[in-house]
PADO-55745 format. One line per field, with one value per residue (C-alpha): x, y, z; residue in one letter. Coordinates in steps of 0.1 Angstrom, whole numbers, plus 5000, padded with zeros to 4 digits. Example, Ala and Ser with C-alpha at 12.3 -4.5 7.8 and 13.67 -1.06 7.14 Angstrom:
<rs>
east	(5123 5137)
north	(4955 4989)
up	(5078 5071)
pafi	(a s)
</rs>
This chain:
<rs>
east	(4170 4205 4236 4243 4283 4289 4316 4294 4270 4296 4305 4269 4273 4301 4292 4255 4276 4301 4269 4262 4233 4229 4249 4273 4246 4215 4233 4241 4207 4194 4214 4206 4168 4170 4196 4180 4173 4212 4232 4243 4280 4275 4256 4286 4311 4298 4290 4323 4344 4321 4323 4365 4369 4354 4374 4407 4405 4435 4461 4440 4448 4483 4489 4475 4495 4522 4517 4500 4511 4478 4476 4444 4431 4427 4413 4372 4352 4340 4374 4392 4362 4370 4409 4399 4372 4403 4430 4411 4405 4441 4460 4431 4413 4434 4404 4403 4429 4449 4438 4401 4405 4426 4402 4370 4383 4393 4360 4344 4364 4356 4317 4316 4329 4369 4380 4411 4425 4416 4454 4460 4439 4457 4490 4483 4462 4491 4521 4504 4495 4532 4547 4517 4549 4569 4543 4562 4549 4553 4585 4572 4598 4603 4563 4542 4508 4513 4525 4495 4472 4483 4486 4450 4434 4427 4423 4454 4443 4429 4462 4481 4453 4457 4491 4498 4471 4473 4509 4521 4513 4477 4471 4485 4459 4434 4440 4441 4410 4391 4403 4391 4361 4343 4313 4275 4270 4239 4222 4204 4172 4164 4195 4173 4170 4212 4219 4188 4193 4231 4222 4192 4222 4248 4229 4223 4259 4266 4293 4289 4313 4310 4305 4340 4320 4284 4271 4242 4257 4267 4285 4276 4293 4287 4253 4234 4209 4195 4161 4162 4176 4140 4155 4162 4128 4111 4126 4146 4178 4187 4214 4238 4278 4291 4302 4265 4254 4271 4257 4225 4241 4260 4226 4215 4177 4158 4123 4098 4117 4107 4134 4141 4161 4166 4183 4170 4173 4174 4161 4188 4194 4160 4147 4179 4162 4128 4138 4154 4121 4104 4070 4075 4078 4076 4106 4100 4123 4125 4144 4141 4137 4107 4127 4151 4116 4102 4133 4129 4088 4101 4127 4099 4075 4097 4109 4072 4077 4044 4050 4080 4065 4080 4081 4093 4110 4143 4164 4176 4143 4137 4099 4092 4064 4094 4110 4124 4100 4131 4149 4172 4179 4199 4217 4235 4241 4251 4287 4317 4313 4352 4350 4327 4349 4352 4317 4308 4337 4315 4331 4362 4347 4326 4346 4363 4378 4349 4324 4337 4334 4301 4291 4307 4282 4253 4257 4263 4226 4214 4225 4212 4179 4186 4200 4162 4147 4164 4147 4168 4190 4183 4211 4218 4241 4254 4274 4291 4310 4334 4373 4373 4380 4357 4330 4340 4360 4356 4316 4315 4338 4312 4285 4297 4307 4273 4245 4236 4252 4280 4302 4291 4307 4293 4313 4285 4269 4303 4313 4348 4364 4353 4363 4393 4398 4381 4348 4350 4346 4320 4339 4348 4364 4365 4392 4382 4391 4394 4373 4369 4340 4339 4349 4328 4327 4303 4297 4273 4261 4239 4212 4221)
north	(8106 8117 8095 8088 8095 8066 8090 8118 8098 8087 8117 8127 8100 8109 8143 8130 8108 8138 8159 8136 8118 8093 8062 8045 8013 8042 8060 8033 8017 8049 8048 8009 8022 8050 8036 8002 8004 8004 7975 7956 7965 8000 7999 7976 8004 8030 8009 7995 8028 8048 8020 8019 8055 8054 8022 8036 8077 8078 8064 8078 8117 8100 8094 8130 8149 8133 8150 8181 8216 8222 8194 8176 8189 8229 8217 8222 8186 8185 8189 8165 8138 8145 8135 8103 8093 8096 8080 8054 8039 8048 8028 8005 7995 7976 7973 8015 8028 8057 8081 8075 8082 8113 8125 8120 8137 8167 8169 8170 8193 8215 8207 8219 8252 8244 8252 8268 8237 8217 8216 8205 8181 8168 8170 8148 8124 8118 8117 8092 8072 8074 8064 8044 8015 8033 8051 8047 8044 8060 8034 8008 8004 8040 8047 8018 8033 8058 8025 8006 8043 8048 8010 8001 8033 8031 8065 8072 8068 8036 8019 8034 8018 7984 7981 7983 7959 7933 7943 7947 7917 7905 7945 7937 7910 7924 7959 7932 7915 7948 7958 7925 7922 7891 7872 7877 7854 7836 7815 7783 7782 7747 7726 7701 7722 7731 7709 7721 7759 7756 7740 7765 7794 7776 7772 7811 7813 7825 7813 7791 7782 7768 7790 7787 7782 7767 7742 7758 7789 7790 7825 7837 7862 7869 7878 7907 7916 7895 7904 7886 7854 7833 7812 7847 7862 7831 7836 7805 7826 7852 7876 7868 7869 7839 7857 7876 7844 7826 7847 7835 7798 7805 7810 7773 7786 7751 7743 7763 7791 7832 7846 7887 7906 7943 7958 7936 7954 7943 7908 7887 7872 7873 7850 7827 7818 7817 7789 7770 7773 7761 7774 7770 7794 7826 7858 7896 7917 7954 7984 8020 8031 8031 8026 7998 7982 7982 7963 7937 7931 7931 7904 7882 7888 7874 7844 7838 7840 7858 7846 7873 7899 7932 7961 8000 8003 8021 7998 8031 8022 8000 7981 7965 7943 7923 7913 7881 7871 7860 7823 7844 7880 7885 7918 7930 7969 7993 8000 8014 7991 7986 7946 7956 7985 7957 7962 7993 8017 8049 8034 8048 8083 8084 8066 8087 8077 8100 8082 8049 8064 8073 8045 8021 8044 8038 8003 8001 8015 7994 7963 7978 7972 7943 7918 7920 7902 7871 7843 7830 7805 7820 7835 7870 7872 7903 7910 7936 7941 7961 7954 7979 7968 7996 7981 7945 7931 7960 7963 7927 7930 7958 7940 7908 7927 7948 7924 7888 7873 7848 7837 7804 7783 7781 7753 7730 7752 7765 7744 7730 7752 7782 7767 7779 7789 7822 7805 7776 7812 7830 7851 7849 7872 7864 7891 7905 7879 7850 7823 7850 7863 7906 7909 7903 7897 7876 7874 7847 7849 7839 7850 7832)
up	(9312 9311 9308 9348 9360 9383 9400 9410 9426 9449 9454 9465 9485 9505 9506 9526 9550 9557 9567 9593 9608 9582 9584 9548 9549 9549 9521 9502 9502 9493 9463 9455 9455 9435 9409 9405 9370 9365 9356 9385 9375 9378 9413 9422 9417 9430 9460 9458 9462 9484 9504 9498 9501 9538 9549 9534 9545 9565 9535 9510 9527 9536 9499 9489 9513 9498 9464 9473 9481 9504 9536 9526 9563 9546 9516 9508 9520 9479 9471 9485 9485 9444 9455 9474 9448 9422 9442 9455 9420 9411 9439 9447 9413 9386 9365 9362 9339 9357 9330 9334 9373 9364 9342 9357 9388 9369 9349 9380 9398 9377 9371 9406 9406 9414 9376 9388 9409 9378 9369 9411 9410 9376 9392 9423 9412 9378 9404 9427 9392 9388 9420 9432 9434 9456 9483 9516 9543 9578 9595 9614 9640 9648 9651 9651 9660 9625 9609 9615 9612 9579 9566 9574 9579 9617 9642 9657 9691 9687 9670 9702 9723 9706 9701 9740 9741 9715 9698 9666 9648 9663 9650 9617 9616 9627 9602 9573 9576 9586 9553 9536 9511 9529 9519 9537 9566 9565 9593 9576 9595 9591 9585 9567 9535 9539 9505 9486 9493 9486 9451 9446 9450 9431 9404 9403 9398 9437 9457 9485 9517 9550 9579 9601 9636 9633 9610 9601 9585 9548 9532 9502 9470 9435 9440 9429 9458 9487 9479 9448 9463 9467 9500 9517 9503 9515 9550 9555 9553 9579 9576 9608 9613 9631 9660 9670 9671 9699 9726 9722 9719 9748 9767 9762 9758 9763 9746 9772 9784 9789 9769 9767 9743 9756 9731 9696 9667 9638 9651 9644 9678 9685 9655 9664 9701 9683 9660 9690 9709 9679 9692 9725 9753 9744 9733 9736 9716 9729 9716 9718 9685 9663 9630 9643 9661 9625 9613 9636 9625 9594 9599 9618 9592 9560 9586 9597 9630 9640 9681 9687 9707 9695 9729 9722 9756 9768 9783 9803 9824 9854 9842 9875 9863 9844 9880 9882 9847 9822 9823 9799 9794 9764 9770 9736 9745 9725 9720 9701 9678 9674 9665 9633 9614 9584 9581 9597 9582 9598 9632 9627 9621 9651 9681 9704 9737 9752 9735 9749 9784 9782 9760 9792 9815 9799 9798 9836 9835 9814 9829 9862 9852 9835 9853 9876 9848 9853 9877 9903 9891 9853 9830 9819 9786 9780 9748 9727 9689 9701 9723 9749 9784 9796 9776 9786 9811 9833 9831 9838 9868 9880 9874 9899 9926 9924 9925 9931 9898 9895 9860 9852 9825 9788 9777 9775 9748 9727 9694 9703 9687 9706 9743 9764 9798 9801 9784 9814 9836 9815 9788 9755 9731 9694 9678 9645 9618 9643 9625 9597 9619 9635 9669 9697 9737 9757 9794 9808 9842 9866 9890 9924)
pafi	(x x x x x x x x x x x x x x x x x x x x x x x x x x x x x x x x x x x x x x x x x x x x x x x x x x x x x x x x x x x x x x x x x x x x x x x x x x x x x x x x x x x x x x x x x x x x x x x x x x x x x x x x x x x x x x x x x x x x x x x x x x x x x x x x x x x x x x x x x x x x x x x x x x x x x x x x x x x x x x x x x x x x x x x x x x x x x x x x x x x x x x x x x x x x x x x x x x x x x x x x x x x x x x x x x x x x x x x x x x x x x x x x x x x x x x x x x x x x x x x x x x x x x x x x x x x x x x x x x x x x x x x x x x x x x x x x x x x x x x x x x x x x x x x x x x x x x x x x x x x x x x x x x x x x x x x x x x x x x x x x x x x x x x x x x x x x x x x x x x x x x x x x x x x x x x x x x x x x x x x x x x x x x x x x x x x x x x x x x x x x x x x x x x x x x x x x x x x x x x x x x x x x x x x x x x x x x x x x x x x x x x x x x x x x x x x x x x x x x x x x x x x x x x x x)
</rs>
């Protein structure tokens, strides 16, 4: 076996995301499977810029066009992924010397077939090495949206969206922790074992913290994969950000109760309301698609939880045998995804102000059919990760003045911390890095 060039596999990497139709989390456990013979440190770096190369696009061809005779736009895709690769480790990577970045990107500019712009590709990357100190930026008083565009790579349209929304500094904020390396979330299944599993992972050398919201979450870094941690193998951990799980907190499931989640996958919601029924009752999990129904029976099956039963149904369709047969519909459609770019840096590749529209559409539809689950008197949650008002406050606005459903407080089933006035009405909106959690919105209503 040949020696392996960390660098070119990311650039294999990018090149399979730029093709489209395969997400970064698909291409990078793609790589994790077929590089796991390599040292963890390796698998980290390549994970680590591929990963830092997608989040940081917009400075990264800011930066470049700053140095280079040809707008980064014209150039070839393998060209300038070899520029981003290069520059991301120069301004982004103390632990790289600037002449191994340089270098590499050369060597492989011209491994594939761009031996002339060998010398370009020298030039920029050594000037931004150079001046990497002194990289202006665009002026934030004079143009705001390209300040906040450039500074935390966001889509232009979306900073102008936000700042007439939020204003400068909530963006700021919200660009910063976006940006942030953050530790895995992990719902403690049974808060019984919290002080042995915490010990069990500390003494593996991982770092532990609190979760910010709930008591039985713990976070979790310096590890090497989750497979090989034996409390998450064993299914008493289950991979969950604080803020997916308040919607189904927010329903205040009791111990009996017919529970429905429309849109499931990958199960994390779902397993949540099994563990509070504790055997009990009974929760169906549908979704649409084979693969993401597989991930849920595969979730159930390393918690235990052989009770979930797992439908392939569109949630696009009216099933009238389901009338009125849910105490709780959990409705968690899908969206933009605008509250999870930290985690999900493919977001702000894909989501347009189009998409939004239609995405807003097909939830309408969607909660069309769903809301007819619910019993009188029961509650229908719907939820989404993203901070449109199309997707939010204007669905849910719909939604009341369409059918029998009135906002009903979820006070009674928030952590302190969570409560205000909009949640004493039935909404809450937890901005990205607010409790160091993603953004999220949560409706709860109910069925008069």
């Amino acid at each position: 076996m040949g020696e392996i060039n960390e660098r070119e596999i990311v650039y294999d990497m990018l090149l399979e995301f730029d093709r489209g139709g395969t997400n970064s989390t698909a291409v990078t456990f793609g790589m994790l499977r077929k590089y796991a013979y390599l040292e963890k440190r390796a698998r980290a770096f390549i994970s680590r810029v591929f990963k830092g190369v997608l989040e940081n696009r917009i400075y990264l061809d800011y930066v470049i066009d700053r140095y280079s005779v040809t707008d980064s736009s014209k150039l070839k895709r393998q060209m300038k992924n070899i520029l981003e690769i290069g520059a991301y480790q120069i301004l982004m990577m103390d632990q790289v010397p600037d002449g191994a970045a340089v270098n590499e990107a050369v060597n492989m500019t011209k491994s594939h077939g761009f031996g002339r712009l060998s010398g370009f590709t020298n030039g920029v990357l050594r000037a931004i090495a150079r001046e990497k100190g002194a990289i202006e930026l665009p002026d934030s008083f004079s143009d705001p949206a390209q300040y906040i565009s450039v500074k935390y790579s966001l889509p232009r349209w979306l900073t102008d969206m936000w700042l007439e929304e939020y204003g400068i500094e909530e963006l700021s904020k919200m660009g910063e922790f976006m940006l942030r390396e953050r530790p895995i979330s992990l719902r403690v299944r049974n808060t019984e074992k919290m002080d042995k599993i915490q010990g069990a992972l500390m003494a593996q050398g991982i770092t532990v913290e609190p979760g910010n919201i709930f008591p039985d979450v713990i976070k979790i870094s310096g590890f090497d994969t989750l497979v090989s941690i034996k409390s998450f193998a064993e299914g008493e951990l289950v991979v969950q950000d604080e803020s997916s799980m308040i919607p189904a907190a927010a329903a205040g499931v009791q111990k009996g109760a017919r529970v429905l989640d429309i849109c499931a996958a990958p199960g994390g919601k779902t397993i949540q309301v099994a563990d509070i029924l504790g055997g009990t009752g009974s929760i169906c999990a549908r979704d649409i698609s084979g693969s993401r129904s597989e991930r849920i029976e595969e979730n159930a099956a390393r918690t235990g939880l052989s009770d979930i039963r797992i439908e392939l149904r569109d949630a696009l369709k009216y099933y009238e045998e389901d009338e009125e047969a849910y105490d709780v519909v959990l409705a968690d459609l899908p969206c933009s995804g605008l509250g999870v770019i930290g985690r999900k840096p493919d977001i702000k590749a894909n989501a347009t102000p189009e998409k939004i529209k239609e995405l807003a559409g097909l939830q309408k539809l969607m909660l069309s059919n769903a809301w007819h689950y619910v019993k009188h008197g029961g509650v229908l949650i719907y939820s989404t990760c993203t901070l449109t008002r199309e997707e939010n406050e204007e669905n849910v606005r719909w939604l009341l003045n369409n059918f029998p459903l009135e906002a009903v407080s979820m006070d009674d089933q928030l952590p302190e911390k969570l409560k205000n006035d909009e949640t004493a009405h039935g909404i809450l909106k937890v901005m990205p890095g607010e409790f160091d959690s993603d953004g999220f919105f949560i409706c709860k209503v109910r069925r008069k």
